[in-house]
C-alpha positions, 0 to 999 in steps of 0.5 A: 913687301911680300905680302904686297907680291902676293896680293899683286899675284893674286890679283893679276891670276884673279884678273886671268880668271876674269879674262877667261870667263868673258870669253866663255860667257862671250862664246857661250850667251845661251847658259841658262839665266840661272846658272849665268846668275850664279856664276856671276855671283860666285865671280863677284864675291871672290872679286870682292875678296880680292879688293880687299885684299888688296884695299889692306896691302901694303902698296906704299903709294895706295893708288891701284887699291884705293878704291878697294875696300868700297868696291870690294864689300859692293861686289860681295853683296851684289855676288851673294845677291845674285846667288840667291836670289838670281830667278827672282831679281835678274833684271835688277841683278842687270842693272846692279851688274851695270852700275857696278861696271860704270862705276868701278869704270868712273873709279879706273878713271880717277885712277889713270888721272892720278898715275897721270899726275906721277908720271906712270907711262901708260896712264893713257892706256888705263884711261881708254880702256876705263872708258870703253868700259864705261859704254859697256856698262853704259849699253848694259844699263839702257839695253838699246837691244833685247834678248838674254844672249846679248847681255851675257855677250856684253857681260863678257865682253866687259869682263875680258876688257876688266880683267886687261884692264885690272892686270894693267893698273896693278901691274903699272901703279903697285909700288915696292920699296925696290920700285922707288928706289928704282925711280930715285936712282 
């Protein structure tokens, strides 16, 4: 059970630093591509490490990391790719980041339907900000715009909305021990 703690700890402060870089990123769009890239990469590939951590807790019902181990290992390889090769691939790298986004959205879905089913308040709140994200990702992936500003805007925006969203499931859906206790009594 305290390992479970600290990984929920760890995750919320990392969903923290995700909040703060959105907002940098969204009051900042004219970093250099490059370093935006790299940056983005180094996110990724914590994030990633933060899944799976998560992915191999010990959270009794394995709803908020139920996906973690997948999303996880995707977000390391998309984040070493962007490092590396960020001048090269940065159009790929957009679309990457977008389907990223999308589908990490699809996943919050499915996971605000599930805590839906066993009865967690405010499903209903992870569903709406899942779905925001979605047309994020979506707006990143047909860019309807032009202009490197804009998708760092919108890459920050999603990571504010991320990082609430991430502090929101794990904080909402972690069960300990003491927690189904607390429901059962």
């Amino acid at each position: 059970m305290e390992k479970l703690k600290k990984v929920k700890d760890i995750y919320s402060g990392f969903s923290l630093c995700l909040i703060v870089l959105g907002i940098f990123l969204l009051f900042q769009p004219n970093i250099a591509a490059d370093v935006f890239c790299r940056l983005c990469g180094a996110v990724l590939v914590l994030f990633g490490i933060v899944k799976l951590f998560g992915y191999f807790s010990k959270d009794l019902l394995q709803l908020a990391f139920q996906f973690d181990f997948a999303m996880g290992i995707i977000s390391i390889l998309i984040g070493l790719t962007m490092c590396f090769w960020s001048k090269q691939f940065m159009e790929t790298l957009i679309i990457g980041i977008a389907f990223f986004i999308i589908v990490d959205a699809l996943l919050r879905i499915q996971t605000a339907l599930d805590a839906r089913k066993i009865g967690v308040d405010n499903w209903w709140v992870i569903l709406m900000i899942a779905l925001v994200t979605s047309v994020i990702g979506a707006l990143l992936f047909f860019r309807p715009y032009q202009g490197t500003k804009a998708v760092v805007m919108l890459i920050g925006l999603n990571l504010i909305i991320d990082g609430i969203l991430n502090l929101l499931v794990v904080r909402s859906t972690v069960t300990t021990i003491r927690r189904i206790k607390e429901w059962e009594a």
